[in-house]
Every structure is written in C-alpha cells, then in structure tokens.
Biopython code that builds the backbone (N, CA, C, O; Angstrom):
import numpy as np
from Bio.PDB.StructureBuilder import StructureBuilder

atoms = [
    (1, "UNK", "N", (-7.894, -41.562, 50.689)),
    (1, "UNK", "CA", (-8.688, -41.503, 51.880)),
    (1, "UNK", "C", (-8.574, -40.096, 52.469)),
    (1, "UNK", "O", (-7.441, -39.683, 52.713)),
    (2, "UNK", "N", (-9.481, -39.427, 52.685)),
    (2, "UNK", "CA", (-9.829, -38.198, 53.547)),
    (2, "UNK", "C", (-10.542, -38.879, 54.915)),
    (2, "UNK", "O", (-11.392, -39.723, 55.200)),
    (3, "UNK", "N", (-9.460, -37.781, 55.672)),
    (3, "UNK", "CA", (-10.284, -37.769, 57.005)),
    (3, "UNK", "C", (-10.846, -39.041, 57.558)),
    (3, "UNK", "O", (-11.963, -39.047, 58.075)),
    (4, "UNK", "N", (-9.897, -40.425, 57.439)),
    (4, "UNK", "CA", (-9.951, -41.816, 57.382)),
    (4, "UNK", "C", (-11.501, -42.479, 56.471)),
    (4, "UNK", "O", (-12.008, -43.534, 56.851)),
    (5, "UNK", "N", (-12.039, -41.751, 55.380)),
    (5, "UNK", "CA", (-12.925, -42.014, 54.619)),
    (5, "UNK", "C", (-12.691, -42.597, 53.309)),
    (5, "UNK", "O", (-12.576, -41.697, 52.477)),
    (6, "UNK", "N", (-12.592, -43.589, 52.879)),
    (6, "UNK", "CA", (-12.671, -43.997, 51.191)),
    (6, "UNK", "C", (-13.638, -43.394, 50.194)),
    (6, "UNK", "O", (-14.799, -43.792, 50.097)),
    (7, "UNK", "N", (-12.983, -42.151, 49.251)),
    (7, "UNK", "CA", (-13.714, -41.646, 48.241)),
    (7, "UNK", "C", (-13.779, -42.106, 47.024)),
    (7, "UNK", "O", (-12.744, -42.485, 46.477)),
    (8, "UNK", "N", (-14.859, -42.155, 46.447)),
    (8, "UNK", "CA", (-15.326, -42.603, 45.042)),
    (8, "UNK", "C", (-15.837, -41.443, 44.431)),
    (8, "UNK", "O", (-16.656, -40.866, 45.146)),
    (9, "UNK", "N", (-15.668, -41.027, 43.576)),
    (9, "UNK", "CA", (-15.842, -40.656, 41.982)),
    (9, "UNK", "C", (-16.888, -41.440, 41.081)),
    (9, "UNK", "O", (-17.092, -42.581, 41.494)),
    (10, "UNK", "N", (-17.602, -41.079, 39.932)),
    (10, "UNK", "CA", (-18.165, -41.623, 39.210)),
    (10, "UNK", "C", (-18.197, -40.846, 38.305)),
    (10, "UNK", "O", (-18.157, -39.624, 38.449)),
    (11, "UNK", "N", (-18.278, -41.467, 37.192)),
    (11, "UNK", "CA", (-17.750, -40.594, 35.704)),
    (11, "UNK", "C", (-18.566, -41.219, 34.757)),
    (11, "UNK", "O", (-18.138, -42.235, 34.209)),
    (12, "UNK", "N", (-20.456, -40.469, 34.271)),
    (12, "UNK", "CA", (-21.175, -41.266, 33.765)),
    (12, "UNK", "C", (-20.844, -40.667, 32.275)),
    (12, "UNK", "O", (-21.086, -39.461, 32.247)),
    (13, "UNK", "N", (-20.467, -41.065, 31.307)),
    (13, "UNK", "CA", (-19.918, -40.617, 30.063)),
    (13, "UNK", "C", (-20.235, -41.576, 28.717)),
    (13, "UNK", "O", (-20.130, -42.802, 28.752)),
    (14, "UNK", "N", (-20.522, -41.038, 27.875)),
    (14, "UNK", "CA", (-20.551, -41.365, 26.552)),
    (14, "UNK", "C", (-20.241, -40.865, 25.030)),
    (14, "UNK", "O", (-20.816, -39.932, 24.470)),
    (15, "UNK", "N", (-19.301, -41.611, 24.527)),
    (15, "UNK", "CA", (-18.287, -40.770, 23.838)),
    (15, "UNK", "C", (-17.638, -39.706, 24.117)),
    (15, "UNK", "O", (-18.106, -38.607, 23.819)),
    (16, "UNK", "N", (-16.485, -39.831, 24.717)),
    (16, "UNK", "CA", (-15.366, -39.305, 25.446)),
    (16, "UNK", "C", (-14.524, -39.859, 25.632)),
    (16, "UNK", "O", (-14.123, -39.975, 26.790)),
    (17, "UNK", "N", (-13.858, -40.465, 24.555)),
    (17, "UNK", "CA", (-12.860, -40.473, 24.580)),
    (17, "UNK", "C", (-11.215, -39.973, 24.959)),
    (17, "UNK", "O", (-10.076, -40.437, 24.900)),
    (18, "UNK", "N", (-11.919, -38.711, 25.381)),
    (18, "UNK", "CA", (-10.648, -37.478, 25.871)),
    (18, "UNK", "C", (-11.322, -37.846, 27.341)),
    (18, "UNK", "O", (-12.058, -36.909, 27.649)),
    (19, "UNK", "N", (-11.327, -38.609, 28.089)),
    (19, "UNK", "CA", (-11.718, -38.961, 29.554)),
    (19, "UNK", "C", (-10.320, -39.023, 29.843)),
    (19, "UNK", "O", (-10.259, -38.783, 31.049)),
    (20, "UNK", "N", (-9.443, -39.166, 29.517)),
    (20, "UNK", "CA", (-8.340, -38.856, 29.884)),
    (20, "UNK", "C", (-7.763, -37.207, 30.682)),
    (20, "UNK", "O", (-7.200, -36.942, 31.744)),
    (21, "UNK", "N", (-8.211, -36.468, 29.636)),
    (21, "UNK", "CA", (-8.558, -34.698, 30.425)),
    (21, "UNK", "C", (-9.461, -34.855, 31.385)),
    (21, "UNK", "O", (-9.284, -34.057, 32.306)),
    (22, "UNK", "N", (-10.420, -35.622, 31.536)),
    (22, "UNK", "CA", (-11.521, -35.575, 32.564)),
    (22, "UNK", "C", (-10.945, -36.465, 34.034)),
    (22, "UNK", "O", (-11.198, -35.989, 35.140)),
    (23, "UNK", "N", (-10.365, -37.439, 33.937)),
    (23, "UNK", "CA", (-10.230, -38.553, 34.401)),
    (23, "UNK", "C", (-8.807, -38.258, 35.136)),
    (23, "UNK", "O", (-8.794, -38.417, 36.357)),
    (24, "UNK", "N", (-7.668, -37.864, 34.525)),
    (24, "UNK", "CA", (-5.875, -37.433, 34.830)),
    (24, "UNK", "C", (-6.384, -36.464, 35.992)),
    (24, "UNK", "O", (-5.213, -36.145, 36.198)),
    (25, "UNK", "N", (-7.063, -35.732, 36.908)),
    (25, "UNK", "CA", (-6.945, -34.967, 37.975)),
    (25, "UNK", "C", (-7.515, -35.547, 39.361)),
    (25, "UNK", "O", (-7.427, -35.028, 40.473)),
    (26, "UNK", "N", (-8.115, -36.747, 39.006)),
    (26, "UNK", "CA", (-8.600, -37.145, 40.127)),
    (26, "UNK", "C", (-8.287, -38.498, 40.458)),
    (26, "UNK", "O", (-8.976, -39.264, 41.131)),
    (27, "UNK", "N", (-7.505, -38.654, 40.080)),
    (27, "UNK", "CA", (-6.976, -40.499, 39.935)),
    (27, "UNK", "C", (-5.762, -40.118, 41.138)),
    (27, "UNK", "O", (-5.145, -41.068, 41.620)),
    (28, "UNK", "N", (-5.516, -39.035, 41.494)),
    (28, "UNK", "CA", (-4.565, -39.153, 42.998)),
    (28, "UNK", "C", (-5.412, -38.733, 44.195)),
    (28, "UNK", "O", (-4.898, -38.908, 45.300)),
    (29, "UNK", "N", (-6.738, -38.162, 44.133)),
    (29, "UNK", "CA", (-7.260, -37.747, 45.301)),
    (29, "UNK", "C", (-8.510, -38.428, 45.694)),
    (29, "UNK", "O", (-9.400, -38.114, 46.485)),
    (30, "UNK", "N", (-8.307, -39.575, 44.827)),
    (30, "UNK", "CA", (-9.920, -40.582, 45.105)),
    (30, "UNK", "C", (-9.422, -42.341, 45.411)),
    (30, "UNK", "O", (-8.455, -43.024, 45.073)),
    (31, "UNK", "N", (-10.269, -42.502, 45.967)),
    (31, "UNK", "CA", (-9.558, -44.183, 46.385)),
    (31, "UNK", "C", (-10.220, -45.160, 45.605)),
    (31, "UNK", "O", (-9.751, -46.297, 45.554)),
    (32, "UNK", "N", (-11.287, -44.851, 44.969)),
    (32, "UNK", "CA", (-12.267, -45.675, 43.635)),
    (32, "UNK", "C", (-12.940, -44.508, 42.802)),
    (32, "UNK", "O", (-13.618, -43.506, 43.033)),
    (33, "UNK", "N", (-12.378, -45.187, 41.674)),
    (33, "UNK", "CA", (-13.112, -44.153, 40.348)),
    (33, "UNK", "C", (-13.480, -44.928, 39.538)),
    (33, "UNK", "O", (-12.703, -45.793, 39.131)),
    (34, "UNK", "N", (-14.995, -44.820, 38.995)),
    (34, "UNK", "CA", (-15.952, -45.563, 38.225)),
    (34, "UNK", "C", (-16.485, -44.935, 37.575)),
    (34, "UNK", "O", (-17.269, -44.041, 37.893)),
    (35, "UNK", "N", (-16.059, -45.391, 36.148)),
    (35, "UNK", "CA", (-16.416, -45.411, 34.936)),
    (35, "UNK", "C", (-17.860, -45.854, 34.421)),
    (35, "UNK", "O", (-17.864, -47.031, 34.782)),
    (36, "UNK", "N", (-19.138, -45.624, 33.775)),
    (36, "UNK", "CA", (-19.826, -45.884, 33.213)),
    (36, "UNK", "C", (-20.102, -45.460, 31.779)),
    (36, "UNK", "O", (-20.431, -44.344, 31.379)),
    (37, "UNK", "N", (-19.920, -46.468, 31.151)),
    (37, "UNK", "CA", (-19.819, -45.786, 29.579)),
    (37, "UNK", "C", (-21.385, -46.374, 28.883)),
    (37, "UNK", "O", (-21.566, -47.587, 28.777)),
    (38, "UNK", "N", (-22.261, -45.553, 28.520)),
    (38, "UNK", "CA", (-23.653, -45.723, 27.857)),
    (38, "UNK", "C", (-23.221, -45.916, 26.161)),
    (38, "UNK", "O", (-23.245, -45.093, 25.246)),
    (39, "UNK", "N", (-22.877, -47.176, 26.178)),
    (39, "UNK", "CA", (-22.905, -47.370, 24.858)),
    (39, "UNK", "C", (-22.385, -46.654, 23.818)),
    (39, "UNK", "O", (-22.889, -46.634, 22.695)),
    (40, "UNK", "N", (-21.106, -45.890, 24.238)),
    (40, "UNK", "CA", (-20.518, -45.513, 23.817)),
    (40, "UNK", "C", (-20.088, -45.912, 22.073)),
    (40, "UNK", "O", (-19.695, -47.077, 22.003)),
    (41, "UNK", "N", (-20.091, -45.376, 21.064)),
    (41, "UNK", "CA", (-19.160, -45.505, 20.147)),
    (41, "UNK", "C", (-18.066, -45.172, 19.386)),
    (41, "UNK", "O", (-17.978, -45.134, 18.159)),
    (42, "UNK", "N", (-16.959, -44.853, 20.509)),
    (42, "UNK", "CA", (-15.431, -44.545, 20.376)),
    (42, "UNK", "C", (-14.750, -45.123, 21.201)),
    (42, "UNK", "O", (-15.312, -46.085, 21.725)),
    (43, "UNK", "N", (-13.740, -44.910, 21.528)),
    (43, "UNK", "CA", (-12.811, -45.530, 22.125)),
    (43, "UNK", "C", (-12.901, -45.430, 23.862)),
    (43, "UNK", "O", (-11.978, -46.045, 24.397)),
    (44, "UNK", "N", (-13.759, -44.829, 24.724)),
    (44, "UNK", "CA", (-14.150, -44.732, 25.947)),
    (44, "UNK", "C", (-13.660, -44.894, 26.740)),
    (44, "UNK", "O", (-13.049, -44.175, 27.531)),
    (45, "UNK", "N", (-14.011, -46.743, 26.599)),
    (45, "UNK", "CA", (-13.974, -47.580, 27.765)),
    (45, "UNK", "C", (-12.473, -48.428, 27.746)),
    (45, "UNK", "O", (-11.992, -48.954, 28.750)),
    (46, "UNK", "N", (-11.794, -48.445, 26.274)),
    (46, "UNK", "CA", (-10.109, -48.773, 26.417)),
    (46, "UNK", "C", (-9.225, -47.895, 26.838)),
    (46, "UNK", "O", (-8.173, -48.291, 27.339)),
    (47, "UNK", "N", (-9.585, -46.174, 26.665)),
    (47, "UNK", "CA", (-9.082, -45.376, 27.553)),
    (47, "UNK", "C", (-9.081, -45.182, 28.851)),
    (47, "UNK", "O", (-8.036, -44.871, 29.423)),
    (48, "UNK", "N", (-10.280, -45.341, 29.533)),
    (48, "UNK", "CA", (-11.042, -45.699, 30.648)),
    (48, "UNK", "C", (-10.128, -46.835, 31.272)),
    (48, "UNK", "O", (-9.640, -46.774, 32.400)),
    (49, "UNK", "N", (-9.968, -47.872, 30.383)),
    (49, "UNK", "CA", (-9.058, -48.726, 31.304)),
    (49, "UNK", "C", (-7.836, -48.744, 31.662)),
    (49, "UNK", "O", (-7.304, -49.114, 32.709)),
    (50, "UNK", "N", (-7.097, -47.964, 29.940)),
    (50, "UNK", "CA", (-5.844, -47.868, 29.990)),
    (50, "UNK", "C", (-5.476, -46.843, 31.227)),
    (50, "UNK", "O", (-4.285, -46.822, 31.536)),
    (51, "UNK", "N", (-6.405, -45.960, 31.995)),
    (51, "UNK", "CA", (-6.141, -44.938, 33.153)),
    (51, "UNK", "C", (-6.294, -45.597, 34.478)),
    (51, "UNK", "O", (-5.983, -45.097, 35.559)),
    (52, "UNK", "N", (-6.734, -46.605, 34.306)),
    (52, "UNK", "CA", (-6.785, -47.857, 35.607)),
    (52, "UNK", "C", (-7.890, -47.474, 36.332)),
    (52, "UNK", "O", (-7.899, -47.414, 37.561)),
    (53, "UNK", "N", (-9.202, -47.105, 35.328)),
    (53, "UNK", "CA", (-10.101, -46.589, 36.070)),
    (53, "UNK", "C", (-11.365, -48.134, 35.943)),
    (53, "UNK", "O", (-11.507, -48.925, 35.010)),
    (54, "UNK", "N", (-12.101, -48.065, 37.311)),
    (54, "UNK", "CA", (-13.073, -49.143, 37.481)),
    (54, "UNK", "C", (-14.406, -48.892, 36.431)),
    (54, "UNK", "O", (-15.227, -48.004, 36.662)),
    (55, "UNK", "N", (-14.502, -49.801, 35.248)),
    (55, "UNK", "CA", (-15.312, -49.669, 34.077)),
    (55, "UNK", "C", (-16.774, -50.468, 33.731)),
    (55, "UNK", "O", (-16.890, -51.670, 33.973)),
    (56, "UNK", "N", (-17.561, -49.897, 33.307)),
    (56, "UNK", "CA", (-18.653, -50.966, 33.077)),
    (56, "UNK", "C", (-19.454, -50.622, 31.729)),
    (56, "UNK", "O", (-19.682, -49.433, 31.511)),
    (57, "UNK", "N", (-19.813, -51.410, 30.980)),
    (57, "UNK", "CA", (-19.877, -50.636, 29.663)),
    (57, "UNK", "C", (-21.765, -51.026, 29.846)),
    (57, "UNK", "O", (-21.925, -52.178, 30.249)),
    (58, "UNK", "N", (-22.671, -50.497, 29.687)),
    (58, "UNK", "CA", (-23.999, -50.500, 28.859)),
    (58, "UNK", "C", (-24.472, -51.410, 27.701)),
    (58, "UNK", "O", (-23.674, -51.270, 26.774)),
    (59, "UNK", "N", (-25.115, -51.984, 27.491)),
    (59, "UNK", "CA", (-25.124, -53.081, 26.284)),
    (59, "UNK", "C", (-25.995, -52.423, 25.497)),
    (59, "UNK", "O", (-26.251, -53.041, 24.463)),
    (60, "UNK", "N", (-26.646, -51.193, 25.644)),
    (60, "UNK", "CA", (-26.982, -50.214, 24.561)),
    (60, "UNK", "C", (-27.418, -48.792, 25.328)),
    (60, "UNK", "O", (-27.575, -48.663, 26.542)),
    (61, "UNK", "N", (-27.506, -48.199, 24.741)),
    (61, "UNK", "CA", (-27.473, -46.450, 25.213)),
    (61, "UNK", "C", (-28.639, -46.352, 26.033)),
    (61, "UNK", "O", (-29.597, -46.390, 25.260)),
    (62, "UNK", "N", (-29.257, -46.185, 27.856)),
    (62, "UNK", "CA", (-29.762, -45.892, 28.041)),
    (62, "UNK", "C", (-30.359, -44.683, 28.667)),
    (62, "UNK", "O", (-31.408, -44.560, 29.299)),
    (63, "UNK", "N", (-29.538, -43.910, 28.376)),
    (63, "UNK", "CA", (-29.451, -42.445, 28.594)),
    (63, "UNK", "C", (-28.518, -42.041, 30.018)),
    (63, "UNK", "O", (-27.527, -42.515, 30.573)),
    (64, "UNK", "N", (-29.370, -40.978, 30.232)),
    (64, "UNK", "CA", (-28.195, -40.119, 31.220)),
    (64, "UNK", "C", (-28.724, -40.908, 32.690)),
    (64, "UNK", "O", (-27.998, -41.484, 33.501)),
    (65, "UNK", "N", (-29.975, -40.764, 32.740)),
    (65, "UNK", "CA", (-30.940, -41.104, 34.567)),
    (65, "UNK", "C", (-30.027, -42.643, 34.300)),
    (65, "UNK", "O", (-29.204, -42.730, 35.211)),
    (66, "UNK", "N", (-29.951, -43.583, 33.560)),
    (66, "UNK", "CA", (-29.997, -45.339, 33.839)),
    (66, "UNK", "C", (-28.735, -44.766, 33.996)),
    (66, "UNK", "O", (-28.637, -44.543, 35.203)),
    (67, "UNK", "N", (-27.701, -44.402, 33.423)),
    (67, "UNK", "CA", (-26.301, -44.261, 33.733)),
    (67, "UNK", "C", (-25.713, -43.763, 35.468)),
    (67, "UNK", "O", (-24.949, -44.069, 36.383)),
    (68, "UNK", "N", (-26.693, -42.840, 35.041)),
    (68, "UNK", "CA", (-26.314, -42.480, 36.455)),
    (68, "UNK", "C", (-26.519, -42.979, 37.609)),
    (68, "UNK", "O", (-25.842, -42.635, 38.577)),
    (69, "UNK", "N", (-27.913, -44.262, 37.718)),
    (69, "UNK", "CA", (-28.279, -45.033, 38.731)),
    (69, "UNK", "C", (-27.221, -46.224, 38.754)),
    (69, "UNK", "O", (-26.879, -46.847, 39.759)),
    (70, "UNK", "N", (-26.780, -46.415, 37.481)),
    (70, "UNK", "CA", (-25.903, -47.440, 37.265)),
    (70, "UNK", "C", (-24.270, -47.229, 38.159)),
    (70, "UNK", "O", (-23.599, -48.083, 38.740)),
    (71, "UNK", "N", (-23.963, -45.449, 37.932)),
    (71, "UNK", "CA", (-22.857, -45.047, 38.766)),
    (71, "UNK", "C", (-23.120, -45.448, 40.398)),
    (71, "UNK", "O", (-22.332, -46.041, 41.136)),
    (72, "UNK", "N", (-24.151, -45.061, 40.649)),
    (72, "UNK", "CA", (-24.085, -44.599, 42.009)),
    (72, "UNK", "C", (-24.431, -46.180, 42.708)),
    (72, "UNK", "O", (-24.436, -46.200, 43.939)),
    (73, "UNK", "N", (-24.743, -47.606, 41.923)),
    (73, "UNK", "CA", (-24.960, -48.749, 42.116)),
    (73, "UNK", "C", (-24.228, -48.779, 42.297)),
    (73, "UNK", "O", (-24.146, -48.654, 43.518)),
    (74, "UNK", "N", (-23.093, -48.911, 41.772)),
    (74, "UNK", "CA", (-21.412, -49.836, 41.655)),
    (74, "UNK", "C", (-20.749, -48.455, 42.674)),
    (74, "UNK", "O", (-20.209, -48.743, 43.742)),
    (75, "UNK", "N", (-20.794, -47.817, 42.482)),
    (75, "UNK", "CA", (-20.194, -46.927, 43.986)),
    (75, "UNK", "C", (-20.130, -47.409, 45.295)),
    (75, "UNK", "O", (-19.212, -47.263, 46.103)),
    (76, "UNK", "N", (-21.334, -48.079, 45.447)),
    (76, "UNK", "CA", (-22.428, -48.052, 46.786)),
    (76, "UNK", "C", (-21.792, -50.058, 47.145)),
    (76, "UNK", "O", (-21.704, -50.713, 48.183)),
    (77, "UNK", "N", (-21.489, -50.381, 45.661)),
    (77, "UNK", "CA", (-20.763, -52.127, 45.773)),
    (77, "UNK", "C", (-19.634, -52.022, 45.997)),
    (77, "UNK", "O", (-19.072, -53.006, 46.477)),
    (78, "UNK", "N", (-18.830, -50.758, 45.734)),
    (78, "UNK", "CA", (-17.372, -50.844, 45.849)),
    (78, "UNK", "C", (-17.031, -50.384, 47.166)),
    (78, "UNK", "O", (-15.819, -50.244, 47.326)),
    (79, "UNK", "N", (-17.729, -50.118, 48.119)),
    (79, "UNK", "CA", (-17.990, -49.919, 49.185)),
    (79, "UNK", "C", (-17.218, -48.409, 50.141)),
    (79, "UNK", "O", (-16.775, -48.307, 51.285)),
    (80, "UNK", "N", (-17.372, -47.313, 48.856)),
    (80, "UNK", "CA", (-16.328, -46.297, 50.314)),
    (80, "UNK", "C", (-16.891, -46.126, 51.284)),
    (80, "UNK", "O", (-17.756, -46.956, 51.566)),
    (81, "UNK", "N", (-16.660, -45.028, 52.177)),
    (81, "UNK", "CA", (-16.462, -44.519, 53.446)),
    (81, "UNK", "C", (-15.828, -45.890, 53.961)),
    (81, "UNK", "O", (-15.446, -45.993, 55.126)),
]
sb = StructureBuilder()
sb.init_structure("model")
sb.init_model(0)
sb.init_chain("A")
sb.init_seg("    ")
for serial, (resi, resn, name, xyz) in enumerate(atoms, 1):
    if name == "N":
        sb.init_residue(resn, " ", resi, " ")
    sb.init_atom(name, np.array(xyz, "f"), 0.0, 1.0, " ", f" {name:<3s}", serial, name[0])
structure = sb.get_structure()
C-alpha cells in the first residue's frame, strides 16, 4: 500500500517462463500482482504460481489487445485503491 492506496501490477505474458526475473522485483512493492498468460506453451503459469502471483491462463492465444483487456479486467475485480 502507498499513500493508504492498494497497488496492482499486471503482467500480460506469453512464454516466459523466466517471469521469475520479471516478476522477483515487484512482489514487495505491490499489494496484487496479476498474471495473464495467452496460451502460453512453457512453463509460465506454474512459475507464475510457484511466485504466489494471481494467475489466469487463456484457453488459446488471443494476442496482446485481449490479454491486456483481460489484465486490466481482473485488476479492476481485485479491487485496489
């Protein structure tokens, strides 16, 4: 929480498995971090979880725009500020 605000993150990714380098710097300065993985085919979304990050997987690749509406959905449900 900043400045009594709940921050969220969103991390729209596909195949990245190294989300771990992406993911390890902001998991102390955010109060929800969400994962969207577009149909990824590597290991993503078990890394993704194993980092205790909030995940949602795609049931097939719909590019970057659906991913990203998809982030900023589940942001907007997880409710910061």
């Amino acid at each position: 929480m900043i400045n009594g605000k709940r921050i969220a993150v969103v991390l729209p990714l596909i195949t990245r498995e190294d989300v771990g380098s992406d993911g390890a710097g902001i998991t102390d300065l955010v109060d929800i971090r969400i994962l969207v993985d577009d149909h990824s085919t590597d290991r993503t979304i078990e890394v993704a979880r194993r980092l205790g990050l909030q995940s949602f997987v795609h049931n097939r690749n719909y590019g970057y725009g659906r991913n990203q509406q998809t982030c900023y959905r589940e942001a907007l449900a997880a409710g910061p500020m």
